[in-house]
C-alpha positions in Angstrom: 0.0 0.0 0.0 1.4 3.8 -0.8 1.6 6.1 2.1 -1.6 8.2 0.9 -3.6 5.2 0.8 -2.3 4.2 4.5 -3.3 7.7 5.6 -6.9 7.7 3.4 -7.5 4.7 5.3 -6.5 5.7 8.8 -8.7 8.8 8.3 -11.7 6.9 7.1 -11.4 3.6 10.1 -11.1 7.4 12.5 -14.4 9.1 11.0 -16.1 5.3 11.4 -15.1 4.9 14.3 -15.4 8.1 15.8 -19.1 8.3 14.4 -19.8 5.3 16.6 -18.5 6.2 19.6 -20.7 9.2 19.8 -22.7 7.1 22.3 -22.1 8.0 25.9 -21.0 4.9 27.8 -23.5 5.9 30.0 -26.4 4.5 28.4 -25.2 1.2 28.4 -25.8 -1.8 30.1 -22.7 -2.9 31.6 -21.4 -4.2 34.8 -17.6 -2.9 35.8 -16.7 -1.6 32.4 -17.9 -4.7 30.8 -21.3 -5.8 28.3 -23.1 -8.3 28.1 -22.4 -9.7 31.8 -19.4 -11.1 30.1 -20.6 -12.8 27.3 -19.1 -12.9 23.8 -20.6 -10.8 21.7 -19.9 -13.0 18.4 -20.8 -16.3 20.2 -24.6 -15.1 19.8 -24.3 -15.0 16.4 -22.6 -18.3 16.0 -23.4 -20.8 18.1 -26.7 -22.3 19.4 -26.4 -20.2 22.4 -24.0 -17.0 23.9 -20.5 -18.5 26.0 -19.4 -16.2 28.2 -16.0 -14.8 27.6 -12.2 -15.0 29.0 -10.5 -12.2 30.5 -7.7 -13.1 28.7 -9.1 -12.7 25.6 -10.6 -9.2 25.7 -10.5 -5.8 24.3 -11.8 -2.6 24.9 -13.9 -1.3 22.4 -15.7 2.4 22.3 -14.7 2.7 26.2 -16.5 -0.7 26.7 -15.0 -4.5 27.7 -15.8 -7.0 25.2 -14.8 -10.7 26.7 -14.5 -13.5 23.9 -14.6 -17.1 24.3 -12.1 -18.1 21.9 -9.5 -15.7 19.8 -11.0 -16.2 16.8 -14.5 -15.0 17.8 -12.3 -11.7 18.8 -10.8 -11.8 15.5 -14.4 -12.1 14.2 -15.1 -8.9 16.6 -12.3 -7.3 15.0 -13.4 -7.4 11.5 -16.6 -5.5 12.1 -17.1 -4.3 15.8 -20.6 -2.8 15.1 -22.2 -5.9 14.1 -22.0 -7.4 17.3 -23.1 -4.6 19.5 -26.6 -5.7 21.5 -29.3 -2.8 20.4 -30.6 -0.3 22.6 -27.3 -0.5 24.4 -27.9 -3.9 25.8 -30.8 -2.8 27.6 -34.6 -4.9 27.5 -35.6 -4.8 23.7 -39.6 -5.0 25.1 -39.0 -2.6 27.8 -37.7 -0.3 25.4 -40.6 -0.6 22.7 -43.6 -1.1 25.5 -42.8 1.8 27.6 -39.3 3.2 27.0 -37.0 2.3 29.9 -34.0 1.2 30.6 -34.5 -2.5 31.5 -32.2 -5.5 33.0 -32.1 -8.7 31.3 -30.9 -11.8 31.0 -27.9 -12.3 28.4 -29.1 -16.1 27.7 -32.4 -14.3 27.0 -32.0 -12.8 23.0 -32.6 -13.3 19.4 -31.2 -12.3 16.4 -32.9 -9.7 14.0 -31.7 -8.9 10.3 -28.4 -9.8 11.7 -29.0 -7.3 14.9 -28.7 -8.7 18.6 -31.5 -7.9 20.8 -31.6 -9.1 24.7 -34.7 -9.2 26.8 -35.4 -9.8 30.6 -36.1 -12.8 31.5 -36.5 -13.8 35.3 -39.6 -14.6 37.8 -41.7 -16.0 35.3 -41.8 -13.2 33.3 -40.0 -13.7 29.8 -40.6 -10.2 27.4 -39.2 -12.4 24.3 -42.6 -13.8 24.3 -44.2 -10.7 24.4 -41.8 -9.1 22.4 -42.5 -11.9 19.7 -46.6 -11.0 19.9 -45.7 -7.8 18.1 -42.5 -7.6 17.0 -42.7 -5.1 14.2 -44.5 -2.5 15.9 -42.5 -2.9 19.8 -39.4 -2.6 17.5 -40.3 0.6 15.7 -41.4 2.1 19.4 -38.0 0.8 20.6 -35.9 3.0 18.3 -37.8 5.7 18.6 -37.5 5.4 22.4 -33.8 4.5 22.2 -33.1 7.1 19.9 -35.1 9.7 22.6 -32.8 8.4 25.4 -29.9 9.4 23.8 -30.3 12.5 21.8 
């Protein structure tokens, strides 16, 4: 590669990324620095359930702590952060869409939308992927309009 086309590419990978880290860290759900209470982002997307991560095998990512089960998955992560980031910071996907708040949930608790993670609570007999899944389309559309109220 020529020197301009190292420096057109360092600027571009700066302006991507810089765009995407316009989210404060603050609307996030994490626990000590870290999402998705330690589970691999990319395992969600490839394997029949989410494995939580190893330290050892971490990186920090938009002021955040990704943990990965294996290097490759991190590799994976690597390639195209943004695709593995849960939606509405990791927060409750239903809570979001039903009445706009900030929600726990239970990382085993997900599913997978065009290629987009979502998580939902799930605890005391109360699992919001079933409701969520009674009307998706229109507790989605609520959900980013919410999300995108929270933090504008």
């Amino acid at each position: 590669m020529k020197p301009i086309q190292i420096l057109l590419t360092l600027l571009f990978w700066n302006v991507i990324f810089s765009q995407n880290s316009t989210l404060d860290v603050k609307h996030l759900n994490i626990e000590n620095g870290i999402a998705l209470s330690g589970y691999d982002p990319v395992s969600y997307f490839v394997a029949s359930e989410p494995k939580l991560g190893d330290k050892k095998i971490s990186l920090k990512f938009q002021g955040v702590i990704y943990l990965f089960s294996s290097q490759k998955n991190k590799d994976t992560f690597l390639k195209s952060p943004t695709t593995y980031l849960p939606q509405y910071g990791g927060w409750c996907a239903f809570a979001m869409g039903d009445y706009g708040e900030k929600v726990e949930v239970n990382p085993k608790t997900f599913k997978i939308i065009d290629g987009k993670l979502y998580l939902f609570y799930n605890s005391l007999l109360n699992n919001t992927l079933k409701s969520w899944n009674k009307n998706e389309k229109k507790l989605k559309t609520q959900a980013d309009k919410n999300w995108k109220a929270i933090t504008n």
